[in-house]
Backbone as CSV, one residue per row, in Angstrom:
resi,resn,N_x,N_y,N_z,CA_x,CA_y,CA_z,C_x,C_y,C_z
1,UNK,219.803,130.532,61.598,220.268,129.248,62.080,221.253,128.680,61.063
2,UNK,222.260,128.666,61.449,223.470,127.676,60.599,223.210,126.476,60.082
3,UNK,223.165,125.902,59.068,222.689,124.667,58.712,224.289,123.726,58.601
4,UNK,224.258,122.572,58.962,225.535,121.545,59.253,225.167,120.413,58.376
5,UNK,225.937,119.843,57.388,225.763,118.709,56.853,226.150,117.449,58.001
6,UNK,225.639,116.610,57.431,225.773,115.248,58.650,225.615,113.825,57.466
7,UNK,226.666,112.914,57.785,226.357,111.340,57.159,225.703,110.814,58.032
8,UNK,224.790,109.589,57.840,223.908,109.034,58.322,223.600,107.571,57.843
9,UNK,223.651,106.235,58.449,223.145,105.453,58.144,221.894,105.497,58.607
10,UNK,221.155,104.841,58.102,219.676,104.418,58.133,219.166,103.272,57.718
11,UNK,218.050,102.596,58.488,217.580,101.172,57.995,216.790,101.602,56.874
12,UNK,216.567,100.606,55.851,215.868,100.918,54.088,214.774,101.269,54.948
13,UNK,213.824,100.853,55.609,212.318,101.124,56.054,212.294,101.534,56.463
14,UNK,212.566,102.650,57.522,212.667,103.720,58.120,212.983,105.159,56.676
15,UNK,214.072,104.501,56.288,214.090,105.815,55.027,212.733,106.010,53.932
16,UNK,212.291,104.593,53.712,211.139,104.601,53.077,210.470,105.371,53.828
17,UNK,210.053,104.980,54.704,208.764,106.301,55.379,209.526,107.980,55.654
18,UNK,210.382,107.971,56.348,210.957,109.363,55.921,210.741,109.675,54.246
19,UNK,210.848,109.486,53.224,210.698,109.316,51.737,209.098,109.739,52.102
20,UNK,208.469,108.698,52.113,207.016,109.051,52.035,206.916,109.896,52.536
21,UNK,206.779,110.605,53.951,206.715,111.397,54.739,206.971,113.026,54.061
22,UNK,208.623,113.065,53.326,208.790,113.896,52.870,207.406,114.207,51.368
23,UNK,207.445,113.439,50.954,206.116,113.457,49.377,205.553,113.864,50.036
24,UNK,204.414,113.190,50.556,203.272,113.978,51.136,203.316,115.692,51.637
25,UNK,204.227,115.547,52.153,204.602,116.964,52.548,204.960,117.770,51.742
26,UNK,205.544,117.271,50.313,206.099,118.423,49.754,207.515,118.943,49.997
27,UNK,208.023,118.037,50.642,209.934,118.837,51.179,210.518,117.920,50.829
28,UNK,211.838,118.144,51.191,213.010,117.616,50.352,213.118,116.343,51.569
29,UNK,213.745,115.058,51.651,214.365,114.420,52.820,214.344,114.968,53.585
30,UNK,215.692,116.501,53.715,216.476,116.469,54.666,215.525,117.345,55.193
31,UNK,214.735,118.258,54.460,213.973,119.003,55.346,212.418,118.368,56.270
32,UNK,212.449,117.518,55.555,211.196,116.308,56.527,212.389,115.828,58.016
33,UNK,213.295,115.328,57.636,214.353,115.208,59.187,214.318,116.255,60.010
34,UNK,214.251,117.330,59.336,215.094,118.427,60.209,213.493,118.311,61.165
35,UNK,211.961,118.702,60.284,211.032,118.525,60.782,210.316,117.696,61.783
36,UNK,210.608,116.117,61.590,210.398,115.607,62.703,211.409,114.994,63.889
37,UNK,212.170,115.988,63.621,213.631,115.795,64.994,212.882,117.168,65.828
38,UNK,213.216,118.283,64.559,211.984,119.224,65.866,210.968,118.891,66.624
39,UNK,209.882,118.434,66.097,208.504,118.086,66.552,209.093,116.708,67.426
40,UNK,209.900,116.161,67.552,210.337,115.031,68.439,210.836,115.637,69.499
41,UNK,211.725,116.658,69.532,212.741,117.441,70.962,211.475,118.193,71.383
42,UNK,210.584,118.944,70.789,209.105,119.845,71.519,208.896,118.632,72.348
43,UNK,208.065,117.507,71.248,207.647,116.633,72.346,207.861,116.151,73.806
44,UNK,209.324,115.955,73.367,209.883,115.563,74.548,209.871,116.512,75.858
45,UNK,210.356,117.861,75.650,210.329,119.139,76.686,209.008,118.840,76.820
46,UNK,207.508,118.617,75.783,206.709,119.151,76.463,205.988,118.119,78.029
47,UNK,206.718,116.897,77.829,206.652,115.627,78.529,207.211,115.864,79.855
48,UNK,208.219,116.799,79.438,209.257,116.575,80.772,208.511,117.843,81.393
49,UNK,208.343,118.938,81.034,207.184,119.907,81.545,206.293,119.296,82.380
50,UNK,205.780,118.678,81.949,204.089,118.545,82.586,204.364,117.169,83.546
51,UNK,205.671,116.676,83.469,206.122,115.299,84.937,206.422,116.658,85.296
52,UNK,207.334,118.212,85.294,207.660,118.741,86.519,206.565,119.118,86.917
53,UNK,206.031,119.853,86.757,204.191,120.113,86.822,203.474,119.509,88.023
54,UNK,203.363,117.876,87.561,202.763,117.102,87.988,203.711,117.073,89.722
55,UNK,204.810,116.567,89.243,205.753,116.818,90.672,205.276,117.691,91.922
56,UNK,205.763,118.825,91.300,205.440,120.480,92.029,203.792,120.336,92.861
57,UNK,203.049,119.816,92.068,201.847,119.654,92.313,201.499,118.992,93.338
58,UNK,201.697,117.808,93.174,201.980,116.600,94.697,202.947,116.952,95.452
59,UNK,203.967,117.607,95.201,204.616,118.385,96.279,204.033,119.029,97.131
60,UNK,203.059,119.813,96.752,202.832,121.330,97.407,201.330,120.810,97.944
61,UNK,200.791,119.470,97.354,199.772,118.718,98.181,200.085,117.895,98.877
62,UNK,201.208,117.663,99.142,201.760,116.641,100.647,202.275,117.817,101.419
63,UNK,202.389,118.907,100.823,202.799,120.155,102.449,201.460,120.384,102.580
64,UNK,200.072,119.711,102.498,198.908,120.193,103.204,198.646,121.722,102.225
65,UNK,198.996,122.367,101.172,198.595,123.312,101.064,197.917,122.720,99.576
66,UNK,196.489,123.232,99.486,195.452,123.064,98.634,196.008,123.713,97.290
67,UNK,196.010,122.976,96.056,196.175,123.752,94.666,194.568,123.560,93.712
68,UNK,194.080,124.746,93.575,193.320,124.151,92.629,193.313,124.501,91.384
69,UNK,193.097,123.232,90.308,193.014,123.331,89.155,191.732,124.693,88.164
């Protein structure tokens, strides 16, 4: 994976906890960012997954055909 530098403003309290975030962890800043931007985009797919899911589901139970869990 190619790594890209990027400028960034940020509010002081928000960087404070990124700061903390990174200590506890043991990583540098940028690698605590890189970390919870990942674990933020999973999240998100895994959200949008399980509304299509849910969709498909009530779909295929308003055509009268039974799904069971």
């Amino acid at each position: 994976m190619a790594l890209r530098r990027v400028n960034m403003n940020i509010d002081e309290e928000l960087l404070t906890q990124l700061d903390d975030y990174a200590s506890k962890m043991h990583i540098s800043r940028s690698t605590a960012l890189s970390v919870l931007l990942s674990q933020m985009f999973q999240s998100q797919k895994a959200m949008q997954t399980m509304s299509d899911l849910v969709v498909a589901y009530n779909d295929e139970n308003s055509k009268g055909h039974s799904c069971e869990l």
